[in-house]
N, C-alpha and C positions, 0 to 999 in steps of 0.2 A: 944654699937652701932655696932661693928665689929660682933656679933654673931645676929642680927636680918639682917645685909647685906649679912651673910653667909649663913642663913634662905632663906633668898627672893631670892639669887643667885640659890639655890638647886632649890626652888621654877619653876623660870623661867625654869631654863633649863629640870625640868621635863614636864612642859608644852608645852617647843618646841619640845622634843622628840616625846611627845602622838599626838601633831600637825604631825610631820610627818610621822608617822603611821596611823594617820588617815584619812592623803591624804587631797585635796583641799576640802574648806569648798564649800559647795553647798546652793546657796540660796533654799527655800523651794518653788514648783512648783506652780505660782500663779494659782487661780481659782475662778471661780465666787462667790461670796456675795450677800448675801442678809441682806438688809435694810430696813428697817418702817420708812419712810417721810412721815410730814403732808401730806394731799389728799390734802389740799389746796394751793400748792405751788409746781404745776409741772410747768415742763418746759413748751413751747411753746406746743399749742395739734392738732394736724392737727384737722383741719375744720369738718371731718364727724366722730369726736371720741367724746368720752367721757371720765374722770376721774370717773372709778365706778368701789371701791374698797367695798367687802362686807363686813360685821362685821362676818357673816358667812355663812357656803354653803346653809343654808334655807335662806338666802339673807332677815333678817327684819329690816336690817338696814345699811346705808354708814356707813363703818368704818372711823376713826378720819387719822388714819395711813394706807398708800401704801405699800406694797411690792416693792422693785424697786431690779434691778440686778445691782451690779459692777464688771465691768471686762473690763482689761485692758486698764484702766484710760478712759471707757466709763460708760453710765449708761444706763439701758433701761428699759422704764416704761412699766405696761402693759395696755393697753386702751380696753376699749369697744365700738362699735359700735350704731350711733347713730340711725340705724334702729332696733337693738334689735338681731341682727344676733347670732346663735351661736358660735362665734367665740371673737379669741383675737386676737389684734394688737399689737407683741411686734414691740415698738419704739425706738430703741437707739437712744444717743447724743452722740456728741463728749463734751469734755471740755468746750468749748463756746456756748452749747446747741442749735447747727446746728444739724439738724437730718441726719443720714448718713446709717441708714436702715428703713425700717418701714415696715415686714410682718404679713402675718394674717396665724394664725393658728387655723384653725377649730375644734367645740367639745365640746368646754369651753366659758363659757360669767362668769365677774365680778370675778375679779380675790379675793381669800381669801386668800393661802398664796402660799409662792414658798421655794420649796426647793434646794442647790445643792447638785450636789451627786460627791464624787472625783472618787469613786469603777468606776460608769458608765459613768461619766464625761455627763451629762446632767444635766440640772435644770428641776425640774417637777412644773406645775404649774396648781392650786387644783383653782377649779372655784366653780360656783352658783350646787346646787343638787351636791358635790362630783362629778363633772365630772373633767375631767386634760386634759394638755397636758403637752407634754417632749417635750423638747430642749436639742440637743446638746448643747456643750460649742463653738463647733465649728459655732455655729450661733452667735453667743454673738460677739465674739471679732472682733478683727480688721485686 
């Protein structure tokens, strides 16, 4: 017993030495996510959008699953426009899925997927015919 406590003594104490040479732990810089939620169970959808997520950029079919973004404990879907515009409407929520942004970013209709990028700190987001848009990170959050 005394030689597995002289073990785990040595143990620890070289753990706290590399702890303090390696200075305060740092949490890892959050950033945005991306998620696949059923299409059929968005939040609330303002009046002149749509849920129209593509299966792919020749658009021949709604996909089963959304792209949606998370960042800093928001979410923001991305809608299409009920007149057909070439644009997206990214919409964030808060936690109780109150909408607390909702802009259009022109270019892009029917969103297929989204990437984020930490290099550029934007999310790109790949619509109907390969067209995109970029987002900052700095749109997303709160």
């Amino acid at each position: 017993m005394k030689k597995h406590a002289c073990i785990l003594g040595i143990g620890l104490a070289a753990m706290s030495t590399a702890l303090m040479f390696a200075g305060p732990l740092q949490a890892a810089p959050e950033h945005p996510t991306i998620a696949y939620v059923p299409r059929s169970n968005p939040p609330p959808v303002p009046a002149d959008m749509n849920v129209t997520c593509a299966n792919a950029p020749n658009f021949t079919a709604l996909a089963t699953k959304c792209p949606i973004i998370r960042y800093q404990g928001m979410t923001t879907w991305v809608f299409s426009y009920k007149d057909n515009r070439w644009s997206m409407a990214l919409v964030t929520y808060d936690q109780n899925n109150k909408i607390v942004r909702n802009v259009e970013h022109k270019g892009a209709r029917y969103i297929v997927n989204a990437v984020s990028s930490p290099k550029t700190q934007t999310v790109t987001i790949s619509g109907q015919d390969n067209k995109v848009i970029v987002v900052p990170w700095s749109e997303l959050g709160k």
